[in-house]
N, C-alpha and C positions, 0 to 999 in steps of 0.2 A: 504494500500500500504506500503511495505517494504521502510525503509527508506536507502536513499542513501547519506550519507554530501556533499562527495567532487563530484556529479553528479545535485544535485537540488540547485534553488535556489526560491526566492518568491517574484513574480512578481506583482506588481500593476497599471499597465500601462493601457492607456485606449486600446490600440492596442498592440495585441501582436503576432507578426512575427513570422514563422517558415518558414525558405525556406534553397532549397536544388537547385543546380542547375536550372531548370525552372520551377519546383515547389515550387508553397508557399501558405501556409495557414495564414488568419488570424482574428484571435480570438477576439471580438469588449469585451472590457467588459468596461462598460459606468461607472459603479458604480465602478469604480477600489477597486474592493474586490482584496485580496489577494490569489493569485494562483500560487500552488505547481509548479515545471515547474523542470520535470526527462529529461535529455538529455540520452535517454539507448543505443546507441550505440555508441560503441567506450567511455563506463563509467561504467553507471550502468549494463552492459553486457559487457566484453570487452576481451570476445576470438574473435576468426576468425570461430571456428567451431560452435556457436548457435545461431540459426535465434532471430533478434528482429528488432522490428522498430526503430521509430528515435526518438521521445520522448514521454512522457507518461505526460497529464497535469491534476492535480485535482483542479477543481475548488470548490466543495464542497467536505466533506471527504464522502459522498453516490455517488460521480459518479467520473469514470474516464474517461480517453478521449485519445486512442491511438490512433498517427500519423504517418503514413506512408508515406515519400513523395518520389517519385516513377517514374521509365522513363514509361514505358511499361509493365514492366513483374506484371500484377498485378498476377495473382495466386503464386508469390512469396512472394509481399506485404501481401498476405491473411493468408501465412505459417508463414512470422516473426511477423505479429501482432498476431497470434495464441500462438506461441511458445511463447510471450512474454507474453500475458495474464498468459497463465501454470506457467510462473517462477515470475509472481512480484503481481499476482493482491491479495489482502487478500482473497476473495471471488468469485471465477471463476463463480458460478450459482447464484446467487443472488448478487450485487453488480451489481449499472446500470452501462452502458458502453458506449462508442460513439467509434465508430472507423473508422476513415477517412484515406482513399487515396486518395493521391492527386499526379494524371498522369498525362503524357502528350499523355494517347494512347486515341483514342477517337474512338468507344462511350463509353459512361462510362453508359451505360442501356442494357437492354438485361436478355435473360432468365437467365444467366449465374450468373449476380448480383443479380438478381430475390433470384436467389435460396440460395447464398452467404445469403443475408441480412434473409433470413428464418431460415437457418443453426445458424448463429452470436447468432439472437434473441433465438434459443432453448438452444444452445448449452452453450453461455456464458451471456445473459438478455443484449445483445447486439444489438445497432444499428448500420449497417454498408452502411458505401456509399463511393460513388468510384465520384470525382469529377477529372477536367478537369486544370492542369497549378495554376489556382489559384483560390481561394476560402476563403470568411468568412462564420464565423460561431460566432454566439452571445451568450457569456457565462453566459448571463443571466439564459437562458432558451436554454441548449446545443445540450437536448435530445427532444428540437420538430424541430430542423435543419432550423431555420428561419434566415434568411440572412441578 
C-alpha cells in the first residue's frame, strides 16, 4: 500500500470504530497489534471526480481491508471500493483483500452479492460482503469474517 502521512495514522486500540452517519463498522483487535488506518476520502483521494471508499485499514502488510460505509446505493459502494483498489492497493491480483459494506439497505444477500463476492474473489483475491447498519469484524483473523 502506497503511503499517505498526512491521511494514516496507527492505531492500537482494542476496538476500533468506523462510522459514517448510521453506519458503522467495528474492528475487535484483542491483541492491540498495531494497525495502519488510510482515511481515503476527502485525503488520500481528495478530488470530487474519483470514486473511492472511506478508509483503507492494514492490519498485516499481506492483507488489506476496504471500507465502505454506505446508505443504499451499494453498486456505487462496489465502483468506489473498485476504483480504489486500481489506484492504492501494491498488488490488485494477489494481495489478500476484505472489502466490506456497510448499508442500511436491506437485504444484504441475494444473487446479486452472490455474484459481487465471485467477481471480488477473481478479479482482485478478494472477499466481499455487504452487511446491514452495523457490524464487527475480528482482526485477528479478518479474512475468515468471524464476529
Amino acid at each position: 500500500m502506497k503511503s499517505f502521512p498526512e491521511c494514516e495514522e496507527y492505531v492500537s486500540d482494542t476496538k476500533i470504530v468506523l462510522q459514517e452517519n448510521k453506519s458503522k463498522i467495528t474492528f475487535k483487535n484483542s491483541n492491540q497489534e498495531q494497525i495502519r488506518k488510510i482515511k481515503v476520502d476527502g485525503c488520500a483521494i481528495n478530488d470530487n471526480k474519483t470514486l473511492r471508499c472511506d478508509y483503507v485499514l492494514i492490519p498485516q502488510e499481506d492483507i488489506e481491508i476496504y471500507v465502505e460505509l454506505k446508505g443504499s446505493d451499494i453498486s456505487h459502494a462496489v465502483k468506489q471500493i473498485q476504483s480504489t483498489i486500481a489506484l492504492l492497493s501494491d498488488d490488485v491480483k494477489n494481495k489478500k483483500k476484505l472489502c466490506v459494506v456497510v448499508s442500511t439497505r436491506v437485504p444484504t444477500t441475494g444473487t446479486n452479492i452472490q455474484q459481487l463476492q465471485i467477481q471480488f474473489k477473481q478479479k482482485f483475491n478478494a472477499s466481499f460482503i455487504v452487511k446491514n447498519i452495523q457490524y464487527e469484524c475480528n482482526l485477528e483473523d479478518p479474512l475468515k469474517l468471524r464476529s
